[in-house]
C-alpha positions in Angstrom: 62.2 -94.9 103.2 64.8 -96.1 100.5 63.2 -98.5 97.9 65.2 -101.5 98.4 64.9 -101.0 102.0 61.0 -101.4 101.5 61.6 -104.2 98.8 63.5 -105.9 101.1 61.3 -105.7 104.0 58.5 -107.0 101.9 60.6 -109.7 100.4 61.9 -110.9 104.3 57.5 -110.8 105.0 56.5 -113.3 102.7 59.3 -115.2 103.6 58.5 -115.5 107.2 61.1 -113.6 108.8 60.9 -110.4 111.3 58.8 -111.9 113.5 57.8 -110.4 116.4 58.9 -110.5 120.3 57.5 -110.4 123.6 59.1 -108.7 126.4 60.2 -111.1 129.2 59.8 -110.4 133.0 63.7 -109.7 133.4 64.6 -106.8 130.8 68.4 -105.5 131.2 70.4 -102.8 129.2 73.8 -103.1 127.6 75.3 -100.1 126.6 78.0 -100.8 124.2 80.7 -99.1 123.6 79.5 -95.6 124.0 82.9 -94.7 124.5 85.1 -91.7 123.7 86.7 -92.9 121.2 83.7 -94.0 119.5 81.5 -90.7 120.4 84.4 -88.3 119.4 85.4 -87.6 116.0 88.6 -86.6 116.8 89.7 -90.2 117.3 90.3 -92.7 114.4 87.3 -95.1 115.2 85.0 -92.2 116.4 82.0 -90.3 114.7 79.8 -87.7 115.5 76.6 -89.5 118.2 75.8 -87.0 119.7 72.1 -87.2 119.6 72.6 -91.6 120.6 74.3 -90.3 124.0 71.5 -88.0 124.4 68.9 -90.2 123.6 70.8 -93.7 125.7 71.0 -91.2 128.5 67.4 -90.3 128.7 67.1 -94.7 128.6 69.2 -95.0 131.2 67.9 -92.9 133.7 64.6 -94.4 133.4 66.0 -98.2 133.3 68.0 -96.9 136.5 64.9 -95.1 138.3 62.9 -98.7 137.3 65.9 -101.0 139.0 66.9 -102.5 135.2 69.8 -103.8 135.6 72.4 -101.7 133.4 76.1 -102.7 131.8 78.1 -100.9 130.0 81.2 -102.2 127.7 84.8 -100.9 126.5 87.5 -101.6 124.3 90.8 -101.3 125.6 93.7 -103.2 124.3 97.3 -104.2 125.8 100.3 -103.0 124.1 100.3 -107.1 123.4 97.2 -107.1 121.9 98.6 -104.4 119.9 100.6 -106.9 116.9 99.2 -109.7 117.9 95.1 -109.8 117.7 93.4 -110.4 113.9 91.2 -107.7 114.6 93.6 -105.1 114.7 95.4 -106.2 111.7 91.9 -106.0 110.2 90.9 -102.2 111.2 94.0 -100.8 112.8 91.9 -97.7 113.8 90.7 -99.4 116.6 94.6 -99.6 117.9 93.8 -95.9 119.6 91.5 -97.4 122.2 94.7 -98.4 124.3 94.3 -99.4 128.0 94.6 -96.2 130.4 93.6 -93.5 127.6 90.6 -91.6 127.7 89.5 -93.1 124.4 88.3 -96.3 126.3 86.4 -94.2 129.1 82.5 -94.5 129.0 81.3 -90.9 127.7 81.1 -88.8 130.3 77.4 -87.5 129.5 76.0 -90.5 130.3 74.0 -90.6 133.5 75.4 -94.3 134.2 78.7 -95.0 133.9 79.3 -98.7 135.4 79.5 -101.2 135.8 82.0 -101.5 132.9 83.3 -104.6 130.9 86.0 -104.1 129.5 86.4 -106.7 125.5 88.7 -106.8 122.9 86.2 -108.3 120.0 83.1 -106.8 119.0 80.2 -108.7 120.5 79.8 -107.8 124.0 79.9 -111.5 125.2 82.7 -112.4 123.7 85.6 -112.9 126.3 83.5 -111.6 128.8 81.3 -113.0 131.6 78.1 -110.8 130.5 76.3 -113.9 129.7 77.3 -115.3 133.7 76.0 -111.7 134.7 72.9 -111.6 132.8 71.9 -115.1 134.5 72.7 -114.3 138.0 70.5 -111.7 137.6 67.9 -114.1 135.7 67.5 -112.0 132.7 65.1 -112.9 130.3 65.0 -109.8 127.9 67.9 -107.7 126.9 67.9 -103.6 125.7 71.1 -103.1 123.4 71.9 -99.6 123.1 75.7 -98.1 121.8 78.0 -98.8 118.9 78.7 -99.5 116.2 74.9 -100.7 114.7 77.0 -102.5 112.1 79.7 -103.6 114.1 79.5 -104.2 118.1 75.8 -103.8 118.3 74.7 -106.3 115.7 77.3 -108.3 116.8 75.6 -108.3 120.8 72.6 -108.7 119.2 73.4 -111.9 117.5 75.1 -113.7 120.5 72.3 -112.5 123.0 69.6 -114.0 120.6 72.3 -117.2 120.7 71.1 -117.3 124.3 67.4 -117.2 123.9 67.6 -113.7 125.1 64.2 -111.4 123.3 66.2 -108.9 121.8 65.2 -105.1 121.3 67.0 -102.4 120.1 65.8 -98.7 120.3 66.7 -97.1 117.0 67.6 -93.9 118.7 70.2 -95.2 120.9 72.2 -96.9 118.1 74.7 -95.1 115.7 77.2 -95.2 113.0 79.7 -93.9 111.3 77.7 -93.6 108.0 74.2 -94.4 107.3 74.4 -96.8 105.2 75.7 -99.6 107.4 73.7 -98.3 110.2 70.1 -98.8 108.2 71.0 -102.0 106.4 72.6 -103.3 109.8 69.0 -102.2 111.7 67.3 -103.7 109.0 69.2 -107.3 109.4 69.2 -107.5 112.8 65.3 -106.9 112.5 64.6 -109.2 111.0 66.6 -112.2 112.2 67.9 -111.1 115.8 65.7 -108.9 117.5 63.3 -105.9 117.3 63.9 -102.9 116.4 61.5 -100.1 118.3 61.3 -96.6 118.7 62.6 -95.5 122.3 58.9 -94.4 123.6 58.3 -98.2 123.2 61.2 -99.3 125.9 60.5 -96.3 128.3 56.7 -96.8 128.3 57.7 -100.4 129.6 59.5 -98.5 132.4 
C-alpha cells in the first residue's frame, strides 16, 4: 500500500470518517458505463478493463440468479449535444460515444445487458429516472459496479448516498484509465460515500 494512502486512511480514522455500512433488505446493482467505448482502447475515452468485465460479469450472474434487480447505464449523445453540452467542451473525448455507434453498446461479454439507461453526465441519476426505478422497486442498498472509479462511479456513488441509499462498491468491478485516479477515487468514496469491499463480500450475500 502507498504511504500516503495509509497516512491518509489513518488521518480520515481519527477523524471519524469511513464508517461502516449495513446492508439493507433491498440490495440492487448499477452497472455503469461498462460500455465499448469505455472497455476498448481503441476509442478515445476507453482503456484496457478487461479483468472489471470479467469480474462485473461473474456479479451479475449471481445478482441475476438471486432476483437483484440489475441496471445498466450508457452515454450516447445527439449530434446537438455535440457543441452545445459543458461537458463536452470539457473532455471532448467523450464526443465518440455518439447515439447509434457501437461505442455506446453495453460490452458484449456481459451476461446482462439491460435494462439500459441511456445519460449524458456522469452520475447515473443525473437526467435519468434511476432514482424513480430504484423506489418502485423499494431499494434500500445499491451495488455500483462500471466506470470510470474517478469519474461516473464516484459520481453514482455520491448521488445514491444523496438518497440514503448504503452504498458498496466491489473493488474488482471498478476501473480506470490510470491507477492513480482509480485508488485515490476508491479511497474518497470510502470514506465519505460508501464501502469499498472485495467482491467475495457482495456474492457471499447472494
Amino acid at each position: 500500500m502507498s504511504d500516503w494512502i495509509a497516512a491518509t486512511r489513518e488521518r480520515y480514522g481519527r477523524g471519524g470518517l469511513a464508517g461502516r455500512l449495513a446492508w439493507g433488505d433491498r440490495p440492487a446493482v448499477v452497472v455503469v458505463d461498462l460500455i465499448e467505448g469505455f472497455t476498448d482502447p481503441e476509442c478515445p475515452p476507453g482503456s484496457d478493463l478487461d479483468a472489471v468485465v470479467e469480474r462485473t460479469g461473474t456479479l451479475l450472474e449471481r445478482a441475476k440468479a438471486a432476483g437483484v434487480p440489475i441496471f445498466l447505464t450508457t452515454i450516447a449523445y445527439t449530434p446537438d449535444d455535440l457543441d452545445g453540452l459543458v461537458w463536452l467542451r470539457k473532455m471532448p473525448a467523450l464526443r465518440a460515444l455518439a447515439e447509434g455507434s457501437r461505442w455506446v453498446e453495453v460490452d458484449g461479454r456481459l451476461p446482462v445487458r439491460e435494462p439500459v439507461i441511456a445519460k449524458k453526465a456522469a452520475s447515473a441519476f443525473a437526467g435519468t429516472d434511476l432514482a424513480e426505478r430504484l423506489a418502485a422497486e423499494r431499494v434500500d442498498t445499491l451495488v455500483v459496479c462500471g466506470a470510470t472509479t474517478s469519474g461516473c462511479v464516484r459520481a453514482t456513488a455520491v448521488d445514491a448516498c444523496a438518497l440514503d441509499l448504503a452504498v458498496f462498491v466491489p473493488r474488482e468491478c471498478v476501473g480506470d484509465r490510470e491507477p492513480g485516479p482509480h485508488e485515490a477515487n476508491l479511497l474518497d468514496i470510502d470514506a465519505k460515500y460508501g464501502d469499498v469491499v472485495g467482491i467475495e463480500e457482495v456474492l457471499a450475500r447472494w
